[in-house]
C-alpha positions in Angstrom: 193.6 136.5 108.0 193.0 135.2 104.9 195.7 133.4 102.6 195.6 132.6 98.9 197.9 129.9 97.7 198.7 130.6 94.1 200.4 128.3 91.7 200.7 125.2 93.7 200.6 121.9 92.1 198.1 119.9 94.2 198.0 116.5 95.3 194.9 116.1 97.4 196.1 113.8 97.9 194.8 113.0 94.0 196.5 114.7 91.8 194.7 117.8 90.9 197.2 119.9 88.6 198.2 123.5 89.2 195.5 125.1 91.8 195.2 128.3 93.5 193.8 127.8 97.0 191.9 130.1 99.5 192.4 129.5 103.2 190.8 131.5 106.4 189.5 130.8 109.9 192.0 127.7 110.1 190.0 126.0 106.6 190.1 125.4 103.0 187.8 128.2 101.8 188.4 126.8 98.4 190.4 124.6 95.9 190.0 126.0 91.9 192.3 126.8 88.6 190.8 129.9 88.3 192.3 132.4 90.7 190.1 135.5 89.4 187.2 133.4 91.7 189.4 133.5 94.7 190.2 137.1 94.6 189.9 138.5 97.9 190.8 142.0 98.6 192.4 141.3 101.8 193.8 138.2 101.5 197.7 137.8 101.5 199.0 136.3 98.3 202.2 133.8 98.6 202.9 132.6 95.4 204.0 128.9 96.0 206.1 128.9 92.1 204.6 125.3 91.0 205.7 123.6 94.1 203.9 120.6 95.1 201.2 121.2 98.3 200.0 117.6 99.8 197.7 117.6 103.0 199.7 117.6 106.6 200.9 113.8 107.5 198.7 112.3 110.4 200.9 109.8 112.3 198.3 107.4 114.1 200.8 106.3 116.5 203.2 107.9 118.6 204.6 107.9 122.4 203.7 111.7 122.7 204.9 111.2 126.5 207.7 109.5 125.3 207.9 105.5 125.4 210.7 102.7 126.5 211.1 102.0 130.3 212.3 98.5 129.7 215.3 97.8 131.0 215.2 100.5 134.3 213.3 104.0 134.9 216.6 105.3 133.2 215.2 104.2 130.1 211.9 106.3 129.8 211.7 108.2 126.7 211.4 112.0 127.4 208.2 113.6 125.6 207.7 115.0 122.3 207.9 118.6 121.1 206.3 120.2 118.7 209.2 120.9 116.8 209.8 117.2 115.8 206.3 117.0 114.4 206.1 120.1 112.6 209.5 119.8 110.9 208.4 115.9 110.0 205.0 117.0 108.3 202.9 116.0 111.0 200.4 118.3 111.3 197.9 115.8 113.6 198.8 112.9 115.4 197.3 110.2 117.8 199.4 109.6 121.7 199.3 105.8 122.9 200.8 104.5 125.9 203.1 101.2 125.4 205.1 98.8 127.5 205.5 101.1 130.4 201.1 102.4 131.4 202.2 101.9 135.1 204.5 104.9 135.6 202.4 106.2 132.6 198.5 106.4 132.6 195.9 107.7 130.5 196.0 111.0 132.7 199.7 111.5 131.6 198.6 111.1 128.1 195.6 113.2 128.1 197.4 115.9 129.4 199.7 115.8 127.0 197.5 115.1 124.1 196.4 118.7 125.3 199.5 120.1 125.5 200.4 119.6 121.8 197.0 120.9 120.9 197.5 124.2 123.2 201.0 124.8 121.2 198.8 124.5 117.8 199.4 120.7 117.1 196.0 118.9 115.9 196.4 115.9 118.6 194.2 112.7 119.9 195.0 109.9 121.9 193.9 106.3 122.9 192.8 105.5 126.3 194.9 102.2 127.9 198.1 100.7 126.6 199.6 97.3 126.1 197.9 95.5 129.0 194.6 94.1 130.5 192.5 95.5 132.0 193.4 98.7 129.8 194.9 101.7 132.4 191.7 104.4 131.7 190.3 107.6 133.6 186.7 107.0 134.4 186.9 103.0 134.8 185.4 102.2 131.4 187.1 101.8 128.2 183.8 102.9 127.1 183.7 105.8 129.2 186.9 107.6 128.1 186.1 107.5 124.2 182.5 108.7 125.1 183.4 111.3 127.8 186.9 112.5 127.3 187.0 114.9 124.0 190.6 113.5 123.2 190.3 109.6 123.5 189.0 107.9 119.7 189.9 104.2 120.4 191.5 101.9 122.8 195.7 101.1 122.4 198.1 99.8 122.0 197.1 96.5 123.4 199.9 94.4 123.0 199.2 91.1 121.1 202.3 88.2 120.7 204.8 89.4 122.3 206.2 88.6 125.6 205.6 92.1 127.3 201.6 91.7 126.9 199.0 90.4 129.5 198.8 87.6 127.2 194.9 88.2 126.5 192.7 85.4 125.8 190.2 85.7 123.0 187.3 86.9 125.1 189.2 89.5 126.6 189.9 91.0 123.4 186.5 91.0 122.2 184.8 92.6 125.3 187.3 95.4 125.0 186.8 95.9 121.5 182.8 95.8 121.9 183.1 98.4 124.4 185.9 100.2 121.7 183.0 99.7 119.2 179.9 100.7 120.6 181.9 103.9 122.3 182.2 104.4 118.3 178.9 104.4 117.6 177.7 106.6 120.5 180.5 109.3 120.0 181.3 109.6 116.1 185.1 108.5 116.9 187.3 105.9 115.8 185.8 103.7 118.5 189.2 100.7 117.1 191.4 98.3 119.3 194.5 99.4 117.9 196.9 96.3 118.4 200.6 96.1 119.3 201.5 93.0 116.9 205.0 91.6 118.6 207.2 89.4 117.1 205.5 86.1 118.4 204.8 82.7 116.1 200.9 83.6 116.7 200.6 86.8 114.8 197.0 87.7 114.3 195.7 84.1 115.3 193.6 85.7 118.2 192.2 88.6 115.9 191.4 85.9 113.4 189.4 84.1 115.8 187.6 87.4 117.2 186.6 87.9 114.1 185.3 84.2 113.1 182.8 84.1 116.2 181.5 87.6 116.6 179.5 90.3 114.9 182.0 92.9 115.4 183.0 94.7 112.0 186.6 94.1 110.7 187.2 97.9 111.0 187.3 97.6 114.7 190.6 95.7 114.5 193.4 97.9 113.8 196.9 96.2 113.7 200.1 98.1 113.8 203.8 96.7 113.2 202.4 94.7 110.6 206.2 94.6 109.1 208.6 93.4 111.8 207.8 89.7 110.3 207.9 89.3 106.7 205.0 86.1 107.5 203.0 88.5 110.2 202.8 90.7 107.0 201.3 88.2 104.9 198.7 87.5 107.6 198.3 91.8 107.8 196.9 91.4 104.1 195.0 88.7 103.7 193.0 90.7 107.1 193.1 94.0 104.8 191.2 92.0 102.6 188.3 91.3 104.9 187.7 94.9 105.9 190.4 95.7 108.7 192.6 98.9 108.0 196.6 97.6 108.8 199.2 99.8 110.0 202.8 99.8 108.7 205.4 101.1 111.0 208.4 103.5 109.6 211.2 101.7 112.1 214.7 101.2 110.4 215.1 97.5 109.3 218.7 96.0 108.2 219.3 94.1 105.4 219.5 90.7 106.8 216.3 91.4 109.0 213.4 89.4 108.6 211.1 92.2 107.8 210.4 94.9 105.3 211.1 98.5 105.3 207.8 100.8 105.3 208.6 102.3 102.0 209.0 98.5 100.9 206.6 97.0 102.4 203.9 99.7 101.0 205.0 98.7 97.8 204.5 95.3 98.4 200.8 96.1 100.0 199.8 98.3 97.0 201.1 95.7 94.3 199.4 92.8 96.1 195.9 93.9 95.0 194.5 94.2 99.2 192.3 97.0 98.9 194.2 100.4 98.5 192.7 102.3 100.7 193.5 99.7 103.9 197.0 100.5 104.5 198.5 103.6 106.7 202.2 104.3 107.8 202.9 105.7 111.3 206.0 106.7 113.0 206.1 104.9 116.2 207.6 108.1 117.3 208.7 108.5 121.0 208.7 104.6 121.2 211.8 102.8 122.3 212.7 100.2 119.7 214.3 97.7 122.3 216.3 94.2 120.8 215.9 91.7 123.2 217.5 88.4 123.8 216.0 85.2 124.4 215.1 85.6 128.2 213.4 88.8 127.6 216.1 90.9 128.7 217.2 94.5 126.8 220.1 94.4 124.8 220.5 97.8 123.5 217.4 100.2 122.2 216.6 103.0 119.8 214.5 105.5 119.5 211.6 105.9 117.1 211.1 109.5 115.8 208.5 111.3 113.7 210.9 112.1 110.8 210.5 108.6 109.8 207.1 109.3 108.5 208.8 112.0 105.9 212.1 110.0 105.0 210.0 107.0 104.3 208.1 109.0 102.0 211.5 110.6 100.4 212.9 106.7 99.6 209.6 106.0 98.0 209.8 108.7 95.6 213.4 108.5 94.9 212.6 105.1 94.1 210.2 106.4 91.6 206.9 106.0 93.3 203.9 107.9 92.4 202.9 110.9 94.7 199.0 110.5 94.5 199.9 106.3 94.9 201.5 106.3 98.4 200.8 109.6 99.9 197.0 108.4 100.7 199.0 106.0 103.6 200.5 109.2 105.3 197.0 110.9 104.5 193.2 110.5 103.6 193.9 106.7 104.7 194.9 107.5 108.2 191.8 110.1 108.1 189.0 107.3 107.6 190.2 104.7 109.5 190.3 107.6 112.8 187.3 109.4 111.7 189.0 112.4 111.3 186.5 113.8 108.5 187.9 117.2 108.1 191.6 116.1 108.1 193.8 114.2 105.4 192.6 115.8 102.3 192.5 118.8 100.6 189.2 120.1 99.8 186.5 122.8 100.9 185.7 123.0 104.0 188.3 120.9 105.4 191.3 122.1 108.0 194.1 123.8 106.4 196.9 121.5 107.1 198.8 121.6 104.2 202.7 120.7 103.9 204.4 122.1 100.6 207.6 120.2 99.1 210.5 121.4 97.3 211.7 119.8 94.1 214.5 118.0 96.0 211.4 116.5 98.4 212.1 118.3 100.9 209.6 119.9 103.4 209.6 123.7 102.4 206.6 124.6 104.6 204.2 123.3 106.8 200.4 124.9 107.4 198.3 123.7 110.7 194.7 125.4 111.1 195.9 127.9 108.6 199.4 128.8 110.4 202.7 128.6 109.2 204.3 126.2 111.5 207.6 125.7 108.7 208.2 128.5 106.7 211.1 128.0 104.4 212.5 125.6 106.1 213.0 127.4 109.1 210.5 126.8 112.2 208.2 129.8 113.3 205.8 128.2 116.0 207.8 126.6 119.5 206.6 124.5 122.2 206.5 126.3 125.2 209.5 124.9 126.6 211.0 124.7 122.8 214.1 126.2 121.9 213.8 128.7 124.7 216.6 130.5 123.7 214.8 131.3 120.4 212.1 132.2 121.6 213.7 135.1 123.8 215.3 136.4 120.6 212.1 137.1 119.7 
């Protein structure tokens, strides 16, 4: 069925001015001020009253099978629904295994990767998790990004912190060859996305990975690049040489020594890194355990991927720039993954679209050309979603 957007300010995530766009079979049919061109006799018209329409958020990184395990089995994260990415924004997102890829694999993951995607979610995932050798289907890092239609890159493999393998340098670099060449072979991401802990050696061992191979710096794809203010430093100064740099949207107190996503975007944007080298995930699902000095869990939270939206909300209310900071949540996230037809809003491209009220607030949220949100009020469940309203039904 064919949909025609009318009167909906466009950020694309540039900012276009008022547009009227067409949708049908799940794509942008086309983006134009002149709606006489669009006219299609049987396409519904939904008149979107100047509101502001920006692409569907992609969060890179999420426990879709839920994350923690830490301090006892009791402690395992329950999975993700639908519902808490589709009232966030997220319209695709990317599933890694963490701490726990013992009593979670790559099978759990791919099956729930697939999941998502049967309930109308646009979902990926990374084969292996935060040890070596990465947990994987077939045996080969390589294998699973080539074979398996889901897997784009290898993560997240922990780096400085105490619950990694503690990889040496060569370790890293054979997995992300492997990462790299599946890449090539595939079209995918074919990136070592890397768990960056909270240890004095920050990105020492990407650093060196980088100074004695031929790998490109794309290949190396950080996350948690804010917990340390100093890690954070390091983040940019890699940014510079070619590697994309993930900020997480975790809730940081005052006295922390770190910087809160909204603020630390800011900070990456002012510092004159390249732009386009920064993205902002939720960490959602993922267990956001303080631990004391003998490794042991002291109490733990739980990452979600509203954080993604609210992050967005403080940078605005704080008078940032729409077509600035929304390429992070975006057309950023898009390049580094490969996901050619996501992130942006142009012909041809998926129609998953997110519309804001004035108050920034999500109003409505599109996937494949669905109305997942629909004035606020959620239309598509998971299947074992709000059962009760689905019976109503």
């Amino acid at each position: 069925m064919l949909k025609l957007l009318i009167n909906a300010l466009v950020f694309a995530p540039e900012d276009l001015g008022l547009r009227h766009v067409l949708i049908g079979g799940g794509k942008v049919i086309a983006v134009s001020d002149k709606k006489a061109g669009l006219a299609a006799p049987c396409a519904t018209e939904i008149d979107l009253e100047g509101r502001r329409l920006i692409p569907g958020f992609i969060d890179g990184h999420a426990h879709v099978t839920g994350g923690g395990g830490e301090s006892g089995f009791r402690t395992r994260v329950p999975p993700l629904t639908l519902g808490q990415f589709t009232r966030s924004g997220v319209t695709s997102v990317v599933g890694v295994l963490g701490t726990d890829d013992t009593t979670r694999d790559t099978r759990s993951l791919l099956a729930q990767t697939h999941a998502l995607r049967e309930d109308g979610l646009a979902a990926w995932c990374h084969t292996g998790g935060y040890h070596v050798p990465p947990v994987t289907l077939t045996g080969s890092v390589r294998d699973d990004i080539v074979y398996l239609d889901p897997v784009i890159g290898v993560g997240e493999l922990a780096l400085s912190d105490h619950r990694s393998s503690q990889p040496t340098r060569d370790e890293l670099l054979r997995i992300a060859s492997d990462a790299h060449v599946a890449g090539m072979i595939s079209g995918k991401a074919g990136i070592v996305h890397l768990h960056l802990g909270d240890g004095e050696r920050g990105l020492d061992l990407v650093r060196q990975a980088l100074q004695i191979s031929e790998l490109p710096a794309r290949v190396f794809n950080p996350t948690h690049i804010n917990r340390r203010k100093a890690l954070f430093e390091e983040a940019i100064e890699l940014a510079r040489g070619g590697s994309t740099v993930d900020i997480t949207a975790f809730p940081v107190a005052e006295d922390e020594d770190a910087w809160a996503a909204d603020v630390a975007l800011l900070k990456f944007l002012e510092s004159g890194a390249p732009a386009n080298r920064v993205t902002v995930s939720s960490d959602g699902g993922g267990c956001l355990p303080v631990f004391n000095e003998q490794g042991e869990m002291l109490h733990m939270e739980t990452a979600k991927p509203a954080s993604l939206l609210e992050t967005l909300q403080r940078l605005l209310g704080n008078g940032a720039a729409l077509e600035q900071v929304l390429p992070a949540f975006t057309s950023n996230v898009a390049d580094i993954l490969r996901l050619h037809d996501r992130g942006r809003i142009r012909d041809g491209d998926a129609a998953d679209l997110i519309v804001l009220d004035d108050d920034d607030k999500i109003r409505d949220v599109m996937i494949a050309g669905i109305w997942h949100i629909r004035a606020g009020g959620q239309r598509v469940f998971g299947q074992f979603e709000n059962q009760d309203k689905q019976k109503e039904k």
